[in-house]
MARTILUM-495913 format. One record per residue (C-alpha): residue number from 1; residue in three letters; x, y, z. Coordinates in nm, 3 decimals, always signed. Each point is the difference from the previous one (the first is absolute). Last residue first. Layout:
REM MARTILUM-495913
+-----+-----+---------+---------+---------+
|   n | res |      xx |      yy |      zz |
+-----+-----+---------+---------+---------+
| NUM | ALA |       X |       Y |       Z |
...
+-----+-----+---------+---------+---------+
//
This chain:
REM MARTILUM-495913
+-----+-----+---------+---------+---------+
|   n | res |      xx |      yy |      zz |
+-----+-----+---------+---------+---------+
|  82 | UNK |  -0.779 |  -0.921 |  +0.189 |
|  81 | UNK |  -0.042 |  -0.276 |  -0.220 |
|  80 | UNK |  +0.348 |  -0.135 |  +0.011 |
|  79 | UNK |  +0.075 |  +0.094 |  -0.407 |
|  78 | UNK |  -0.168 |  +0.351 |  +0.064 |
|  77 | UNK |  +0.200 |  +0.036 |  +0.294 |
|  76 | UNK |  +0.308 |  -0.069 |  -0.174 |
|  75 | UNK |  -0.137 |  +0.237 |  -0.312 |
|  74 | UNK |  -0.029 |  +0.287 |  +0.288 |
|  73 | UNK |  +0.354 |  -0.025 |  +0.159 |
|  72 | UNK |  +0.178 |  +0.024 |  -0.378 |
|  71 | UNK |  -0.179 |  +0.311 |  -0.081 |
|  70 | UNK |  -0.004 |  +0.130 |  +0.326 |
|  69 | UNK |  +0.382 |  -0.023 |  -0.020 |
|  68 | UNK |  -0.004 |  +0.115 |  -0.357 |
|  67 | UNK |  -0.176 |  +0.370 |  +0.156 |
|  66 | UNK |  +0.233 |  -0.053 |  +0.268 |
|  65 | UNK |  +0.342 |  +0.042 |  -0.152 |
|  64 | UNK |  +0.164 |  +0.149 |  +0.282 |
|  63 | UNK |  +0.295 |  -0.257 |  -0.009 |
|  62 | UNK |  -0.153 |  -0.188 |  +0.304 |
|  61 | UNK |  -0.325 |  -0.022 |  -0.115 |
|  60 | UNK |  +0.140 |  -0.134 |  -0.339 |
|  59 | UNK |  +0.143 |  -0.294 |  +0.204 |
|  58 | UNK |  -0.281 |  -0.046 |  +0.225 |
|  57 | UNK |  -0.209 |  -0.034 |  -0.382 |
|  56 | UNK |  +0.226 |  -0.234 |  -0.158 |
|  55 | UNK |  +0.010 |  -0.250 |  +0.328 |
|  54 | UNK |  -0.397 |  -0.048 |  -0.008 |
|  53 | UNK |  -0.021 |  +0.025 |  -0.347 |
|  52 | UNK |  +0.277 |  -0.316 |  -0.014 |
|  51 | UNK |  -0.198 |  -0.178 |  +0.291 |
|  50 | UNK |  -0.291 |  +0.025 |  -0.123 |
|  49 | UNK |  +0.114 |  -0.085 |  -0.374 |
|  48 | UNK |  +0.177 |  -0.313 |  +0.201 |
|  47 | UNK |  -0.330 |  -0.061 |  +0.192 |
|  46 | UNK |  -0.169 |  +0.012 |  -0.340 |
|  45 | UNK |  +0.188 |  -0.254 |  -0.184 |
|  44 | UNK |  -0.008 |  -0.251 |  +0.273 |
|  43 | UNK |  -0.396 |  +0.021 |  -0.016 |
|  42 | UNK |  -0.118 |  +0.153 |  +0.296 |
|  41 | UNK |  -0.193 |  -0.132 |  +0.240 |
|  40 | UNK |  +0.064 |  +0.271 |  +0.312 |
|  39 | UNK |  +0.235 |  -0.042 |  +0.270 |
|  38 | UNK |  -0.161 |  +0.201 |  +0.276 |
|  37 | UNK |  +0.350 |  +0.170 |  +0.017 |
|  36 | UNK |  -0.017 |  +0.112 |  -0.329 |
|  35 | UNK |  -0.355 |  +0.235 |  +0.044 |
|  34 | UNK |  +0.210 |  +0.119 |  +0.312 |
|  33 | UNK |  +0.305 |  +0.099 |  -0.190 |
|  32 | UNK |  -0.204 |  +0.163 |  -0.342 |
|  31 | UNK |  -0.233 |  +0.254 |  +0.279 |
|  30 | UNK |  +0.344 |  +0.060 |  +0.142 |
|  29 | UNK |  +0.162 |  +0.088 |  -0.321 |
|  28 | UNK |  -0.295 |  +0.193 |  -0.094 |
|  27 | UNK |  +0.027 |  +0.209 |  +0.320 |
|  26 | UNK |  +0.336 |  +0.038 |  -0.082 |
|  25 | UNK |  -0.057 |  +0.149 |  -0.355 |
|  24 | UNK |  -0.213 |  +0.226 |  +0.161 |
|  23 | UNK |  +0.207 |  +0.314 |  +0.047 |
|  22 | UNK |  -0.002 |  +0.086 |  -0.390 |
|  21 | UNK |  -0.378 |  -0.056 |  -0.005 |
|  20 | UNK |  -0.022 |  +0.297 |  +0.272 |
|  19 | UNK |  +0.248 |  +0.220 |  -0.159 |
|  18 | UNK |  -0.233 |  +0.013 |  -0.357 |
|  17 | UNK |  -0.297 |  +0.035 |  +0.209 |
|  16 | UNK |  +0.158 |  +0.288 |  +0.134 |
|  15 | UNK |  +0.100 |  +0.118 |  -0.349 |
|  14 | UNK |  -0.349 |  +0.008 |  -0.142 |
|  13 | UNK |  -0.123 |  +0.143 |  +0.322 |
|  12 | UNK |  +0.209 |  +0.320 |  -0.050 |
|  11 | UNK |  -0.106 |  +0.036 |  -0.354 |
|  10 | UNK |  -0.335 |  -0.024 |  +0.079 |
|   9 | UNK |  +0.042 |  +0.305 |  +0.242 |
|   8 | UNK |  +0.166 |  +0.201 |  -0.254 |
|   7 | UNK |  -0.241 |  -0.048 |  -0.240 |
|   6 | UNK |  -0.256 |  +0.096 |  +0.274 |
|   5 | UNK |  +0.163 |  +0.290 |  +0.110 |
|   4 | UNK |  +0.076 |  +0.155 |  -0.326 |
|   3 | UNK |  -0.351 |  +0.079 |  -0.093 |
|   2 | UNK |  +0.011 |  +0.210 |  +0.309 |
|   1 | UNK |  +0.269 |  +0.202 |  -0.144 |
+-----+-----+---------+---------+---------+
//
């Protein structure tokens, strides 16, 4: 039994971590707004991948989908340097 309590215990944080990425797609979004509003150089190319990503991933947040959400939300930040 007390073996049990630690597995159990891990198992519990996993999915809480799990949640708390889920919720953070619009903290990303944010983060992805105010970089945009500071109108960074970007090539023409990139704003519209920026802006596609950007769109894709408030889209998937919206159907549930977060884990592609984050997906999406993280390579725009990686394109804006954030």
């Amino acid at each position: 039994m007390r073996k049990s309590i630690p597995i159990l215990a891990a198992l519990v944080l996993c999915g809480a971590s799990g949640l708390a990425l889920a919720h953070n797609c619009p903290n990303e979004m944010k983060d992805i707004d105010a970089k945009l509003k500071t109108k960074p150089a970007l090539s023409s190319d990139d704003a519209a991948k920026v802006a596609k990503l950007r769109a894709d991933g408030e889209a998937y947040h919206k159907a549930g989908k977060h884990d592609e959400s984050m997906k999406s939300l993280l390579e725009a930040k990686k394109i804006l340097g954030i």
